[in-house]
C-alpha positions as CSV (number, residue, x, y, z in Angstrom):
1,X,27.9,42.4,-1.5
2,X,27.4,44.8,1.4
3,X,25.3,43.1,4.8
4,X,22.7,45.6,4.5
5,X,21.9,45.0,0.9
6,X,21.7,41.5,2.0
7,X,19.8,42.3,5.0
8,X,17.1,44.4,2.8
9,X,16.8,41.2,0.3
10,X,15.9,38.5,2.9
11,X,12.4,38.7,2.9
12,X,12.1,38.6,-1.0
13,X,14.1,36.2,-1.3
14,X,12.3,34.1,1.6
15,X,9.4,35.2,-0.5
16,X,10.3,33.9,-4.1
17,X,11.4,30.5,-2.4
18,X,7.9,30.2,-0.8
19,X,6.0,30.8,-3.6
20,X,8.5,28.2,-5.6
21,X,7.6,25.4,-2.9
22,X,4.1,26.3,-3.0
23,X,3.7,26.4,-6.9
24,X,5.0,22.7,-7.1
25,X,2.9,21.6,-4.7
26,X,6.2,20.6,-1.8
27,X,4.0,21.2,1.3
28,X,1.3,18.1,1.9
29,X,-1.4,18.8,3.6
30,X,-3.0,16.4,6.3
31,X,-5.9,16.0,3.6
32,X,-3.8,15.4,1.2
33,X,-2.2,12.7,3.2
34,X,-5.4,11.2,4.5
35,X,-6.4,10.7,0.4
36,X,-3.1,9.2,-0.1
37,X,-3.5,6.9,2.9
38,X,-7.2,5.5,1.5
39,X,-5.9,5.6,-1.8
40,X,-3.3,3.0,-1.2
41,X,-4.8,0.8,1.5
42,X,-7.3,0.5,-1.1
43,X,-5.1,-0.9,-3.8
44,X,-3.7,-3.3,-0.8
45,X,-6.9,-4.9,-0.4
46,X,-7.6,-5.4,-3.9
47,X,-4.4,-6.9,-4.6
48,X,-3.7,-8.8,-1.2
49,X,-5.6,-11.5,0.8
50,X,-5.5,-11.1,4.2
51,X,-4.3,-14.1,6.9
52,X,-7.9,-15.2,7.3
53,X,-8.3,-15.5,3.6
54,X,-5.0,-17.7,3.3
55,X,-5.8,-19.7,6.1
56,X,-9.4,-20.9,5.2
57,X,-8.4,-21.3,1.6
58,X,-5.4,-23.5,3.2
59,X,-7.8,-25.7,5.1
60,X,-10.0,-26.0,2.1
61,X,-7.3,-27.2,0.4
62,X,-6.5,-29.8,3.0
63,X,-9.7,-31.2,2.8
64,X,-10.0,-31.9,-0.7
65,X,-6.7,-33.3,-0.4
66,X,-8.1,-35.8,1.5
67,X,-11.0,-36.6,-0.5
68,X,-9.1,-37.2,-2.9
69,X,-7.2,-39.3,-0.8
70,X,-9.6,-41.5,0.4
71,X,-11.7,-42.0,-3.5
72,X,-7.4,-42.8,-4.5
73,X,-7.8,-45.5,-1.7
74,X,-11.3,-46.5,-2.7
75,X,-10.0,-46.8,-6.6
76,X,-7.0,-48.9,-5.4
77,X,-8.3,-51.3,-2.7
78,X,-11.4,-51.8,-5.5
79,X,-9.4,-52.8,-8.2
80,X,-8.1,-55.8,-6.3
């Protein structure tokens, strides 16, 4: 294959790999990305509790555990 020939074919071929790329969607966008981006955080927060959640449901926790606690030692120290 001669340099010219190859020299004369570059922009077609540059062209048919463009359109290639383009036609199965290979570039993203910055919309495109921005709708991804909400998309997911999203699904995070409907699957994921956040520290703040844990942490109260934590200390709710605690405190039933002692109420419990304390009828336990109500039960007990009744019974005798």
């Amino acid at each position: 294959m001669d340099f010219e020939k190859l020299k004369e074919g570059t922009p077609y071929i540059i062209l048919v790999v463009f359109a290639f790329l383009m036609q199965y969607n290979l570039f993203v966008t910055p919309k495109d990305l921005t709708e991804s981006e909400h998309r997911l955080l999203t699904q995070i927060d409907a699957k994921y509790a956040t520290k703040q959640d844990t942490s109260f449901l934590r200390e709710q926790f605690s405190d039933m555990k002692t109420k419990i606690d304390k009828i336990y030692d109500k039960m007990i120290g009744g019974a005798k």
